[in-house]
C-alpha angles and dihedrals in degrees: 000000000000112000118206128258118266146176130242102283091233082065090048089051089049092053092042086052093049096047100050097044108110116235090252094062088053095057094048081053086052086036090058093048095049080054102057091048101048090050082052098049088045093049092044094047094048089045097053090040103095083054096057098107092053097048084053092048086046093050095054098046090099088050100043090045086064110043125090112261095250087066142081147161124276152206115228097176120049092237094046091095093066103022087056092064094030090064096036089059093050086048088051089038089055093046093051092047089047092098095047093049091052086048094057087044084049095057098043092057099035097078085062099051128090121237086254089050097047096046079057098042101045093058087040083051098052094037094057092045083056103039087054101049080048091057086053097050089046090047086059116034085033132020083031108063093032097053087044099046081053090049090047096047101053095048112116118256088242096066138069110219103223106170125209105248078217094056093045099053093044085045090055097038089051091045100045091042089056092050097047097053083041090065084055093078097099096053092043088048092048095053095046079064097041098064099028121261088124145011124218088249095059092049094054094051084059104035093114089059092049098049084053092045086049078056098052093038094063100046091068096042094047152065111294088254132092097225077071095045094053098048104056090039098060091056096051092052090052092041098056084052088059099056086038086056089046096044086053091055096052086044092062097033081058086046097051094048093048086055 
């Protein structure tokens, strides 16, 4: 007599639990968690706060290195001089607190995962936590200088560049949010094979279509410039071949365990 297959009875009781939790039990668990994450992005903004002035400073270096010395930058509206920072902290607050919030997103969904899906999630976790601070810091020391050194140099000599301390904030948090969810691509690339929607073979039959698509992508997200265009295009490019490689690499690992 053959007995059915069945799963370690802690995981059962796991499921049980989930199942007949009502859905507002579920939300106090969600309430709890908001919770957590809105106390942590208070405490660090007010805690960052007295630092405001010098993150902006810090922020327009790359900007003031490169301006003639008869320039400088302005403030066109009378409140620009504390919302600019304002904004900014809670920016730098946000980012900090990046790795706590997805730990807390972490911890809400874990419960409903099987022991196969959280050894995936949490790598894919950690990597995409990584790939996107990377986007930022390639945004600044990188993306940033250059871009503004091209904007600088084809002024005409008649006119002062004095940039708005407003426009240039919303110009560099644009600039570094799209490439930070630009340096996403692998994961997202890795998890579109992952659950199927598409296989590695079916990405590299239409890898000419996606580098163009990389191309038209970034015309409309960035600068109207194609030094711009071309370098957040690149990366994406090499960045997709990353999470193909990588896709290629789970596909025969799979293969070789099924064998």
């Amino acid at each position: 007599m053959t007995s059915l297959p069945t799963t370690p009875a802690s995981n059962d009781a796991a499921v049980v639990n989930l199942e007949e939790m009502p859905i507002t039990q579920h939300l106090v668990v969600l309430r709890k968690h908001l919770f957590k994450v809105v106390a942590v992005l208070i405490g660090l903004f007010f805690c960052l706060l007295p630092f405001a002035n010098q993150t902006y400073q810090w922020l327009s270096e790359p900007l003031r290195a490169q301006l003639p010395a008869s320039s400088t930058m302005i403030a066109t509206d009378v409140t620009a001089t504390f919302m600019a920072p304002f904004k900014l902290n809670f920016f730098v607050a946000l980012m900090i607190a990046m790795p706590f919030i997805l730990y807390q997103l972490w911890t809400f969904i874990k419960p409903a995962l099987y022991a196969k899906e959280k050894s995936l999630a949490l790598p894919l976790l950690i990597g995409s936590i990584v790939l996107f601070y990377t986007g930022i810091s390639f945004a600044y020391f990188v993306a940033l200088p250059s871009i503004l050194h091209f904007f600088i140099s084809v002024s005409p000599e008649t006119v002062a560049p004095m940039t708005d301390i407003n426009s240039y904030l919303s110009f560099c948090l644009k600039l570094f949010l799209v490439f930070g969810f630009t340096f996403e691509i692998p994961i997202i690339t890795l998890v579109l094979i992952l659950i199927g929607v598409v296989s590695t073979q079916t990405l590299v039959e239409k890898r000419r279509f996606i580098i163009v698509g990389c191309f038209f992508v970034a015309m409309f997200v960035t600068p109207p410039d194609a030094l711009s265009m071309i370098m957040l295009a690149i990366p994406m490019w090499l960045l997709f071949e990353l999470g193909l490689l990588a896709g290629k690499l789970i596909e025969k690992r799979r293969l070789t365990d099924q064998q």
